[in-house]
Structures are given as structure tokens and as C-alpha cells.
DOLUM-412933 format. One record per residue (C-alpha): residue in one letter; x, y, z; residue number from 0. Coordinates in Angstrom, 2 decimals, m for minus. Each point is the difference from the previous one (the first is absolute). Example, Ala and Ser with C-alpha at 12.3 -4.5 7.8 and 13.67 -1.06 7.14 Angstrom:
! residues 2
{rec "A", {12.30, m4.50, 7.80}, 0};
{rec "S", {1.37, 3.44, m0.66}, 1};
***
This chain:
! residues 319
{rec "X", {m2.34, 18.80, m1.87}, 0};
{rec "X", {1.10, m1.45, m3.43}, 1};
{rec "X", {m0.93, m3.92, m0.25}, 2};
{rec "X", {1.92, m1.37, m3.06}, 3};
{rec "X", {m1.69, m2.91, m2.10}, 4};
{rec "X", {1.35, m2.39, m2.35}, 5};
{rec "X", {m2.99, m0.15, m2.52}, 6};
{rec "X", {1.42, m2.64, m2.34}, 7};
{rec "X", {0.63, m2.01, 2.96}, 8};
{rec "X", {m2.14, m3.60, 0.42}, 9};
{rec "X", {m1.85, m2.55, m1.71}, 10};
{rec "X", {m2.62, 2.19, m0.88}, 11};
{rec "X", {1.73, 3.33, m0.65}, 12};
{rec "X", {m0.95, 2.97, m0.93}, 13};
{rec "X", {m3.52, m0.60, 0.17}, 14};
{rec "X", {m0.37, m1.60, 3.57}, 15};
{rec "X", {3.20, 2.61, 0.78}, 16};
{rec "X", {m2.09, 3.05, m0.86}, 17};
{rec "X", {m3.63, m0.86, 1.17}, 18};
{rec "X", {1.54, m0.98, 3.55}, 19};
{rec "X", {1.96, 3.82, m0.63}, 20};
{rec "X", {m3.36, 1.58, m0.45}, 21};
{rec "X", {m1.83, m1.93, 2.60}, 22};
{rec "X", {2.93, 1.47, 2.75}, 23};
{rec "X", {m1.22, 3.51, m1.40}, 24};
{rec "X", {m3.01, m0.56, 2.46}, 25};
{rec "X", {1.89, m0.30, 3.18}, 26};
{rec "X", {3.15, 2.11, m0.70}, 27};
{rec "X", {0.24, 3.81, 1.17}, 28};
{rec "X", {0.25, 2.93, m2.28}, 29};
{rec "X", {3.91, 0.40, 1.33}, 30};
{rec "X", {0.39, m3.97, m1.46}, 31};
{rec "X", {1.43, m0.15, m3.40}, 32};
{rec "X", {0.22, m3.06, m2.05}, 33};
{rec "X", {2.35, m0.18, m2.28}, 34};
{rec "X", {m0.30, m2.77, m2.72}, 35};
{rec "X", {3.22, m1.51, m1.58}, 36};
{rec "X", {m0.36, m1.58, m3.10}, 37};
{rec "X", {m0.98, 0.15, m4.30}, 38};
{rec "X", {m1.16, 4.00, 0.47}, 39};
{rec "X", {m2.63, m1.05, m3.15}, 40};
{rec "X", {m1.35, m2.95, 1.80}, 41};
{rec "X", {m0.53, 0.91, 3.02}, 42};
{rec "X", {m1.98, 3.81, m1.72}, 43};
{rec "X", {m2.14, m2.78, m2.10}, 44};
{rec "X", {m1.17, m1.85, 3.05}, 45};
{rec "X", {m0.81, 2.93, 1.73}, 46};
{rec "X", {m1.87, 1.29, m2.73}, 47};
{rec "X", {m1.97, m2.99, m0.86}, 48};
{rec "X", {m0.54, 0.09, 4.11}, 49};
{rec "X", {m1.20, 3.51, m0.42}, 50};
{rec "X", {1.76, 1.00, 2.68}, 51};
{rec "X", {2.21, 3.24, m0.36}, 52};
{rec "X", {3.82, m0.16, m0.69}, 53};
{rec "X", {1.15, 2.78, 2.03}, 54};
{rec "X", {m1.01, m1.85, 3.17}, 55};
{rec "X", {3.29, m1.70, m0.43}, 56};
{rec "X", {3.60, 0.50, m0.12}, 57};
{rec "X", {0.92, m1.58, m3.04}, 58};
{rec "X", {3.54, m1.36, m0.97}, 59};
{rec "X", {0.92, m1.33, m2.97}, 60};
{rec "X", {2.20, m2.85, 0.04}, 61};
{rec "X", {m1.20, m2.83, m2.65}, 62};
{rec "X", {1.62, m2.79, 0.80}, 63};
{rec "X", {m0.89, m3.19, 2.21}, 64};
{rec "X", {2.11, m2.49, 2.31}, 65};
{rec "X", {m1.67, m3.17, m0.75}, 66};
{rec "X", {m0.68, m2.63, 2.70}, 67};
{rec "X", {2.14, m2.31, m1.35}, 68};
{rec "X", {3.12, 2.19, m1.02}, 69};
{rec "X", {2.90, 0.11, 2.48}, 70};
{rec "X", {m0.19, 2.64, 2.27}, 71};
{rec "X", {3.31, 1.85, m0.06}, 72};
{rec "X", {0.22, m0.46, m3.82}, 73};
{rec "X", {m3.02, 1.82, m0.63}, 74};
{rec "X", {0.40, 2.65, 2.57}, 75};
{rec "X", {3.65, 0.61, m1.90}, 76};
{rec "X", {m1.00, m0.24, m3.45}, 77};
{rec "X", {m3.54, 1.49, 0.26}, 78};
{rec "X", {0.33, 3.12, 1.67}, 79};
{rec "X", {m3.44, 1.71, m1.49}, 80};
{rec "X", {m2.19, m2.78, 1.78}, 81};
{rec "X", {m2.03, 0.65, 2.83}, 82};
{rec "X", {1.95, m1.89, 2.88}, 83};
{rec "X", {2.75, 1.80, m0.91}, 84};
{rec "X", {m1.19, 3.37, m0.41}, 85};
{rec "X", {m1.85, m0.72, 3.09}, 86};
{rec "X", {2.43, m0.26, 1.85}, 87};
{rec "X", {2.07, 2.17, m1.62}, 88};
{rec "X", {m2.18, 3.05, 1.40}, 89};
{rec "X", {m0.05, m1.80, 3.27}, 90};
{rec "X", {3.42, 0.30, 0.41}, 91};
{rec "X", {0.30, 4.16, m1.15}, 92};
{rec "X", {m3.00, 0.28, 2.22}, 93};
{rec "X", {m2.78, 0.83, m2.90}, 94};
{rec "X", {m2.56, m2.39, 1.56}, 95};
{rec "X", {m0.38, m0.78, 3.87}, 96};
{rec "X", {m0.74, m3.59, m0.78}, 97};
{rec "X", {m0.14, m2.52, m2.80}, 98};
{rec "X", {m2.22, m2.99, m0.92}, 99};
{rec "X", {0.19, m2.70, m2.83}, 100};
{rec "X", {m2.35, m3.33, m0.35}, 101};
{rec "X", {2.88, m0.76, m2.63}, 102};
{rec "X", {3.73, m2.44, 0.30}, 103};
{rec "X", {0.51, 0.25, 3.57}, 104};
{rec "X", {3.85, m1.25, m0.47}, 105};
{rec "X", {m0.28, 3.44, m1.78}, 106};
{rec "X", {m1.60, 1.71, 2.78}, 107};
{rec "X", {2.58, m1.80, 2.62}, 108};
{rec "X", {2.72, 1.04, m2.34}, 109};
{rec "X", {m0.80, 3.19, m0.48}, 110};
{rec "X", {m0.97, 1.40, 3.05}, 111};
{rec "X", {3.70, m1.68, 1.72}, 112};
{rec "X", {1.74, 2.19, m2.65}, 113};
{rec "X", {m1.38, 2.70, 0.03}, 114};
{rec "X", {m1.61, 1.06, 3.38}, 115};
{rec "X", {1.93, m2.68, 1.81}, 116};
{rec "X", {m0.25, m2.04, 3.40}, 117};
{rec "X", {m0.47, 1.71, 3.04}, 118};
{rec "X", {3.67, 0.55, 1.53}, 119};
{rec "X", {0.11, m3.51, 2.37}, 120};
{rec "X", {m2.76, m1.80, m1.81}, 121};
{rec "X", {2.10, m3.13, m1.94}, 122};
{rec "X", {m2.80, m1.34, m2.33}, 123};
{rec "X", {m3.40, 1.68, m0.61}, 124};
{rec "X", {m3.46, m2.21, 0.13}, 125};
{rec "X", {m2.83, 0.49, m1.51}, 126};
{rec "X", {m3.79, m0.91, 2.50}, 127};
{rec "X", {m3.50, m0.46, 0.14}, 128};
{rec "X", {m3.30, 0.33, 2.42}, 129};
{rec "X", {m2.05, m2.80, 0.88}, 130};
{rec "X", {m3.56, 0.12, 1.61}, 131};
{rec "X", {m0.34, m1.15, 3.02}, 132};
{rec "X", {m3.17, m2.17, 1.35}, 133};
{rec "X", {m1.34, 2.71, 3.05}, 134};
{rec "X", {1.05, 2.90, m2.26}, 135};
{rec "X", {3.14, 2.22, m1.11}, 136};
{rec "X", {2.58, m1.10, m2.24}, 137};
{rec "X", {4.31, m1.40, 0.84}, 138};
{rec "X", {2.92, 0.02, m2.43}, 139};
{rec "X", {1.63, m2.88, m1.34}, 140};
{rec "X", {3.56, 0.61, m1.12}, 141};
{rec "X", {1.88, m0.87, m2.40}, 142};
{rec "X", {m1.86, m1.20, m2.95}, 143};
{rec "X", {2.16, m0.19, m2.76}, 144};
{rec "X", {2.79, 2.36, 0.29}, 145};
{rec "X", {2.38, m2.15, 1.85}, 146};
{rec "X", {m0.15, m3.92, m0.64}, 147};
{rec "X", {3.42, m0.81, 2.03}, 148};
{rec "X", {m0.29, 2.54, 2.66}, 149};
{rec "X", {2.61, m0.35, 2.91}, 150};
{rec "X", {m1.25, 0.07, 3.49}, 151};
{rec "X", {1.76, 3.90, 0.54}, 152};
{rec "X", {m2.55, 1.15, m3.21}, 153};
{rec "X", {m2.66, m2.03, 1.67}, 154};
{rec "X", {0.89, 2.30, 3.44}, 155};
{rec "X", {m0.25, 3.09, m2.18}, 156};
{rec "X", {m3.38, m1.06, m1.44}, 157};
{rec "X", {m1.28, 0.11, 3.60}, 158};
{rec "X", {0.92, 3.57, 0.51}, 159};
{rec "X", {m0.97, 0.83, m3.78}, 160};
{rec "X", {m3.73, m1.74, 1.07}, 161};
{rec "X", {m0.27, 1.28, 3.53}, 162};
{rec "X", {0.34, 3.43, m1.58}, 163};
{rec "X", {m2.54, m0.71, m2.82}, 164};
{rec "X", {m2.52, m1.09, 2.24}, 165};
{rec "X", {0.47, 2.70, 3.01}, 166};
{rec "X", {m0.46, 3.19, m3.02}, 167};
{rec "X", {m2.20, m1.47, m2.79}, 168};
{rec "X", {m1.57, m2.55, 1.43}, 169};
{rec "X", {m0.35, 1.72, 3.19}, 170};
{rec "X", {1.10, m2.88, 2.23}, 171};
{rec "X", {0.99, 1.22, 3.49}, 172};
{rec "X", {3.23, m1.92, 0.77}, 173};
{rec "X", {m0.65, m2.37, m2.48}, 174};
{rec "X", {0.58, m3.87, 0.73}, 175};
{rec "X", {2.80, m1.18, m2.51}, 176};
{rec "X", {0.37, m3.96, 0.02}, 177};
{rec "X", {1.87, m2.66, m2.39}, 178};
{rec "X", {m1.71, m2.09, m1.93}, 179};
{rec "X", {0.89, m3.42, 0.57}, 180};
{rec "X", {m0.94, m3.77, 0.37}, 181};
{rec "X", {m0.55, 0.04, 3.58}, 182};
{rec "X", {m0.67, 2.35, 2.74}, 183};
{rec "X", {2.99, m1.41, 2.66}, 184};
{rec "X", {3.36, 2.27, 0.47}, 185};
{rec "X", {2.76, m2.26, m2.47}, 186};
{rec "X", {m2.94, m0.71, m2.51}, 187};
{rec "X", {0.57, m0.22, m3.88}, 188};
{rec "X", {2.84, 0.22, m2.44}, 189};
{rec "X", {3.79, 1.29, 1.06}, 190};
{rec "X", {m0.93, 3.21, m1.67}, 191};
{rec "X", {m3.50, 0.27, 2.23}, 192};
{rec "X", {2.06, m1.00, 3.01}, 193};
{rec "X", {2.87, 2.49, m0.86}, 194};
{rec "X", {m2.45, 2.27, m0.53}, 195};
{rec "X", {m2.24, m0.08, 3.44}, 196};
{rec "X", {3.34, 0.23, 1.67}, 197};
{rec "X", {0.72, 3.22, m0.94}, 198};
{rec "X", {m3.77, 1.38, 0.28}, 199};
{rec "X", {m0.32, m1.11, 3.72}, 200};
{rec "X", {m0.21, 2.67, 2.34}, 201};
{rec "X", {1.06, 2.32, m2.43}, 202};
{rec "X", {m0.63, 3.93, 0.62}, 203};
{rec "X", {m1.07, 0.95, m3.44}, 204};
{rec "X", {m3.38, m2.07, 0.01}, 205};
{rec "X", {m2.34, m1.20, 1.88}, 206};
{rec "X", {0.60, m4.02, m1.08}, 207};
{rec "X", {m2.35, m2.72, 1.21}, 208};
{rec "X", {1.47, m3.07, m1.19}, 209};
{rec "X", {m0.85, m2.85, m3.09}, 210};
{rec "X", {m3.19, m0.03, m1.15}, 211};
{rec "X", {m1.45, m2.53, m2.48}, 212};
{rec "X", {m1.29, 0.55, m3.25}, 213};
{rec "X", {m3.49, m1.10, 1.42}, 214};
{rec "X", {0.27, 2.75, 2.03}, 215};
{rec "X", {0.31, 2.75, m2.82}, 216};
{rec "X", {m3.78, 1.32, 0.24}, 217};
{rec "X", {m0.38, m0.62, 4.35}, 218};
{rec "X", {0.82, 3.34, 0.96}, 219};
{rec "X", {3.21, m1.36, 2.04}, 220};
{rec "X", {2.34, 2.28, m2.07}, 221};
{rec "X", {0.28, 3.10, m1.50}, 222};
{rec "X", {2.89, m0.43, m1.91}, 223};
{rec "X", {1.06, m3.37, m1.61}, 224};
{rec "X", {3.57, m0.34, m1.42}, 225};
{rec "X", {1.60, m2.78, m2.20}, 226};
{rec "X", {1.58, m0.26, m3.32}, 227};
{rec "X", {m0.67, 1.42, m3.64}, 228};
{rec "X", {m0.03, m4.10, m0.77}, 229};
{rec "X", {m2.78, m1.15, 3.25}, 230};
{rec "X", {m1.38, 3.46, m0.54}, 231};
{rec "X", {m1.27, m0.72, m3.62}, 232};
{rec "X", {m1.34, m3.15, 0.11}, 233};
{rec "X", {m2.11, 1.04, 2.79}, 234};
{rec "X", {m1.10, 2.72, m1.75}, 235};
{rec "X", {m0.77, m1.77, m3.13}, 236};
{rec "X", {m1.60, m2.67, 1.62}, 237};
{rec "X", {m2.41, 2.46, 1.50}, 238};
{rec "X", {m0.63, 1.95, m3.04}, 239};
{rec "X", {m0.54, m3.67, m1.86}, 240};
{rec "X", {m2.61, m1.02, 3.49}, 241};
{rec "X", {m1.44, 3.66, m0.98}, 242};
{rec "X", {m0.95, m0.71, m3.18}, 243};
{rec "X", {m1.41, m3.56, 0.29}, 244};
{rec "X", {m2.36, 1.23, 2.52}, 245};
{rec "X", {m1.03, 2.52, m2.88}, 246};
{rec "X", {m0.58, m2.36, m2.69}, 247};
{rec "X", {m2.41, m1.91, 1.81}, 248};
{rec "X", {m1.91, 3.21, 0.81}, 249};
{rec "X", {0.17, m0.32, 3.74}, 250};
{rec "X", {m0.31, 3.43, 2.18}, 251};
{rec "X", {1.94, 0.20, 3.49}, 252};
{rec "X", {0.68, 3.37, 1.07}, 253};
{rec "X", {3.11, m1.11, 1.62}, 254};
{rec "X", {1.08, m1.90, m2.95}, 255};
{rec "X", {m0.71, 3.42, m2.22}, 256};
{rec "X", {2.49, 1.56, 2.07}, 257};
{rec "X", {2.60, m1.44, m1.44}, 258};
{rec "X", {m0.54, 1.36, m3.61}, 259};
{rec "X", {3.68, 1.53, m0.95}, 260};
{rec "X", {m2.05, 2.24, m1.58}, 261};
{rec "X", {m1.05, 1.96, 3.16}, 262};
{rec "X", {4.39, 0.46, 1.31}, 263};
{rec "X", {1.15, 1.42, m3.86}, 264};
{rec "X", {3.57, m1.05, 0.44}, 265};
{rec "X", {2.78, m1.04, 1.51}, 266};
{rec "X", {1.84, 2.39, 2.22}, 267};
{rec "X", {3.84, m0.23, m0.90}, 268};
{rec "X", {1.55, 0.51, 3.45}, 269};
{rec "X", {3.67, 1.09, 1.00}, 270};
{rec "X", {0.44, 2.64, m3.27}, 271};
{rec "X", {0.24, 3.46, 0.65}, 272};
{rec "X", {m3.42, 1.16, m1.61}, 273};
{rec "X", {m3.22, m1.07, 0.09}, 274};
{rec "X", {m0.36, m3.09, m2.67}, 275};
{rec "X", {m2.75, m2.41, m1.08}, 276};
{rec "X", {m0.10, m2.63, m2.04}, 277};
{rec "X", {m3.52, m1.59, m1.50}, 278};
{rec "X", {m1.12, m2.76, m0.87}, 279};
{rec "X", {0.53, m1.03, m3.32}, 280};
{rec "X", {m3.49, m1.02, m0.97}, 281};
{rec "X", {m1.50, 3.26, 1.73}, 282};
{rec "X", {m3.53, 0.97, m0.71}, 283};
{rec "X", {m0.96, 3.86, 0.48}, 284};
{rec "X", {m1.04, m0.18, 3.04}, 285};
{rec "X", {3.60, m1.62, 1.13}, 286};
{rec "X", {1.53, 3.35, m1.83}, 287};
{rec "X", {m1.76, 2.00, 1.84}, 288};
{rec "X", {0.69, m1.82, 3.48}, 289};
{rec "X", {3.67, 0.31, m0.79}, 290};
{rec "X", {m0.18, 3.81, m0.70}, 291};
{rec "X", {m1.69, 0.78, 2.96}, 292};
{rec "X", {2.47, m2.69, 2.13}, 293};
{rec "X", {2.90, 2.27, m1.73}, 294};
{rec "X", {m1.31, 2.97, 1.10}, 295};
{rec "X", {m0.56, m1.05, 3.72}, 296};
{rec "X", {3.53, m1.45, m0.08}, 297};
{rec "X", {1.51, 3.40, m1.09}, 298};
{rec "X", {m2.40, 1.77, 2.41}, 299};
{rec "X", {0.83, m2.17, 3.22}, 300};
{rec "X", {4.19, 0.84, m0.71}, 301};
{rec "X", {0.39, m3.40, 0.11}, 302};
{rec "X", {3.43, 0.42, m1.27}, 303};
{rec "X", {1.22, 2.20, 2.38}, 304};
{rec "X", {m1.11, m1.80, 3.02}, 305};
{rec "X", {2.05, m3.31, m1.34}, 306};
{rec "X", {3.12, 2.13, m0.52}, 307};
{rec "X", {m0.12, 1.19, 3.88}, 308};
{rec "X", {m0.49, m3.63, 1.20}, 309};
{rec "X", {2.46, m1.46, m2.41}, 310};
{rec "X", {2.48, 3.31, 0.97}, 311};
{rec "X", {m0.73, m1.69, 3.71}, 312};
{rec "X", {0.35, m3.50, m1.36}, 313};
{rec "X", {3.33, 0.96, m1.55}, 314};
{rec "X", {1.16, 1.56, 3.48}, 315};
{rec "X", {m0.59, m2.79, 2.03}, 316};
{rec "X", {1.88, m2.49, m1.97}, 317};
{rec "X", {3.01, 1.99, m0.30}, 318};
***
């Protein structure tokens, strides 16, 4: 398979960009090719100075970068030799299997809903993480950051998108999809929440076991945990913020270690019709690598395909 790579992409591009690239070369195949988008002089110099040798790569010259702070659909338009949108460019004429970026992830939504597109039936895409559970094994929280104002029909479609996740990568069988809420009782929460539950109860598409709390998140009671890009964030943040105060004072839980975002690479971008992940912006190496390898399980478990049969089914039933 061909595993695309935004090299200028992130706080610490090219450098962290191209030692997490090299560090991948360990666990990839002989059939895996990576090919590296970005300044074609750059990312040769790196390698050099790495003393690793060039033609292990696929390299693509495209020079310019989508900075974090530059609005996405601008950039994409008026900077058509950056990585993104090269990226995804090739994605979409089927050059690479699968692309990753640790770079604007308005880009990366952008990008990938013009140019591979949503899954026929899927109305918003969402974008999820794993979590580490206390006896072992990890769930999916969903969404994080891709949709703030999701309406309880996306928040329906998350469930499926999740269950899905979890039953093929995470391999989950029939995975346990709840809503996160502020209560575990049936009419719990906001109008959206109790919109939301409504529609998820005793529904044939996943296996739904009702609210869950957010102190529930690491008990093992769920599989699948779906909210919000806006709840989704802050909880994420907040444990990535927890994470990093236990670091600082140098204290050593292997339970707390878990929950590194080092060790999950990226963020799956779920609902798209090819196999998309978007890092962290402050990835280290190690994070690079993580999100190569999660790319290449993605593309290798036909995640795609499997969502457009259950969202071909999905569309079916509601006609």
C-alpha cells in the first residue's frame, strides 16, 4: 500500500515529520511505500543528516505549507503545491491508499470532504480517539473537535461510524456504543442529548447501552462513547492537560502512562471515503510513527467499505 504524509505538517515539522517517517520504516512491509509530500530539498537534507537512504521513500515535491492558523479553504485554494493539498489530491486519483497530516486539521477536514467526499448517507464526518481503560483494552470517544453544534441525527451517525471503528480496528465484538451525558436515567441531559437517545434506542444498527457519565470514560462500561466535537474536546484536553501534570511532577502509574497521545498517533477522520488521519499538532516522532502505522491498519481493515454497506443499509431503511 501507498501511505501519503504531509511532512511540513505540525509544530515541529519536518524534523519530528521525518524521524517519526523513518521510525515506521521498522514496522512497515517491503510492499508499504511511504511517500513524503513536501520541500523535495528538505526533506533529502534531513534524511541525509539522518543517514538514512533516500530511496526508501516516495518523495513528492510540493514546497509549500498550510499554516495552523491560516483559513482552511483559503489555503487549500490558493496553495495548491502544499502538502494537504497534494495529499489529498493523490488520494482522490487514487496515487496513495491513505493519507496522514499532524498539520491544519480545518485543512485536513476540508480537504478530504472535497475531494474524496462523505460516504453516500453519512451527513457530517467526525473525527475520534481511544482511551485506556482501567482492567485493560482501549474505547473510542467521538467527536472531538470536528463537530461543535452537532444535531442529534449526526450524533446517531457517530454511533454507527464508532460501532464500526471499534468492531474492525479495535476489534470490539459488537461493540457497546453509549451517549455521553450528565446522568445515566432515560430523558437525561440537554434537548440535543435527549433528542439524541431517542433516536439511538433500540436501534438495529448498534448495539446502544444507554448514558454514561464522563466518570465512567475509563470503567470498561462502553466501548464506544459518542458526544459532540464541542464536549468531545474539552474532555480530551482536559485529559491531555491531567496527562501532563502527572508528568511534571515525575510520578509513574502504568495506567496513567497509557494515556500518552503519543502511543494512538492520530485522530481517525471517520465518515470520508478513504482512510484519513489527522495528528496532533505538537507530535513527537514517536506520535508520527503511531499515526503511520494507525493509517496503514485503517486502509488494511477496508474500513471504508464496510461504512458504505451499513450507511447503503442506513440509507434503505429510512427511505
Amino acid at each position: 500500500m501507498r501511505i501519503g504524509l504531509d511532512i511540513m505538517g505540525g509544530d515541529f515539522a519536518p524534523v519530528n515529520t521525518i524521524k517519526g517517517a523513518i521510525l515506521a520504516l521498522d514496522e512497515l512491509t517491503p510492499k508499504d511505500v511511504l511517500v513524503l509530500l513536501g520541500d523535495e530539498n528538505v526533506i533529502r537534507q534531513e534524511l541525509r543528516a539522518a543517514g538514512v537512504c533516500e530511496d526508501l521513500f516516495f518523495i513528492v515535491d510540493e514546497p509549500e505549507c498550510i499554516r495552523m492558523e491560516e483559513k482552511p479553504l483559503k489555503a487549500l485554494q490558493e496553495k495548491p503545491r502544499a502538502g494537504i493539498t497534494a495529499g489529498f489530491r493523490m488520494l482522490a486519483a487514487g496515487e496513495i491508499d491513505a493519507f496522514a497530516s499532524a498539520g491544519n486539521s480545518g485543512a485536513m477536514l476540508a480537504g478530504a470532504v472535497r475531494s474524496v467526499q462523505c460516504i453516500p448517507g453519512v451527513v457530517r464526518p467526525c473525527s475520534a480517539t481511544t482511551l485506556p481503560q482501567e482492567e485493560g483494552g482501549d474505547c473510542l470517544i467521538l467527536d472531538i473537535g470536528t463537530m461543535p453544534d452537532a444535531k442529534p441525527d449526526v450524533l446517531f451517525q457517530f454511533g454507527i461510524l464508532g460501532s464500526i471503528y471499534a468492531q474492525y480496528i479495535l476489534k470490539k465484538d459488537k461493540p457497546r456504543v453509549c451517549l455521553l451525558n450528565v446522568g445515566t436515567e432515560d430523558g437525561k441531559g440537554n434537548l440535543q442529548c435527549q433528542a439524541a437517545f431517542h433516536l439511538m434506542k433500540n436501534n438495529r444498527f448498534f448495539h446502544f447501552v444507554g448514558n454514561m457519565e464522563p466518570r465512567d470514560l475509563f470503567k470498561n462500561k462502553a466501548d464506544v462513547f459518542v458526544t459532540d466535537g464541542f464536549v468531545g474536546n474539552i474532555v480530551i484536553k482536559e485529559i491531555e492537560t491531567f496527562y501532563r501534570l502527572i508528568q511534571k511532577r515525575n510520578l509513574s502509574d502504568a495506567f496513567m502512562d497509557r494515556m500518552n497521545y503519543e502511543l494512538y498517533g492520530g485522530s481517525p477522520l471517520l465518515g470520508v471515503n478513504a482512510p484519513v488521519i489527522l495528528g496532533h499538532g505538537i507530535s513527537s516522532a514517536l506520535a508520527i510513527k503511531n499515526m503511520i502505522m494507525q493509517t496503514k491498519k485503517m486502509h488494511e481493515s477496508r474500513i471504508s467499505e464496510r461504512l458504505r454497506e451499513i450507511f447503503y443499509e442506513y440509507a434503505d431503511k429510512k427511505e
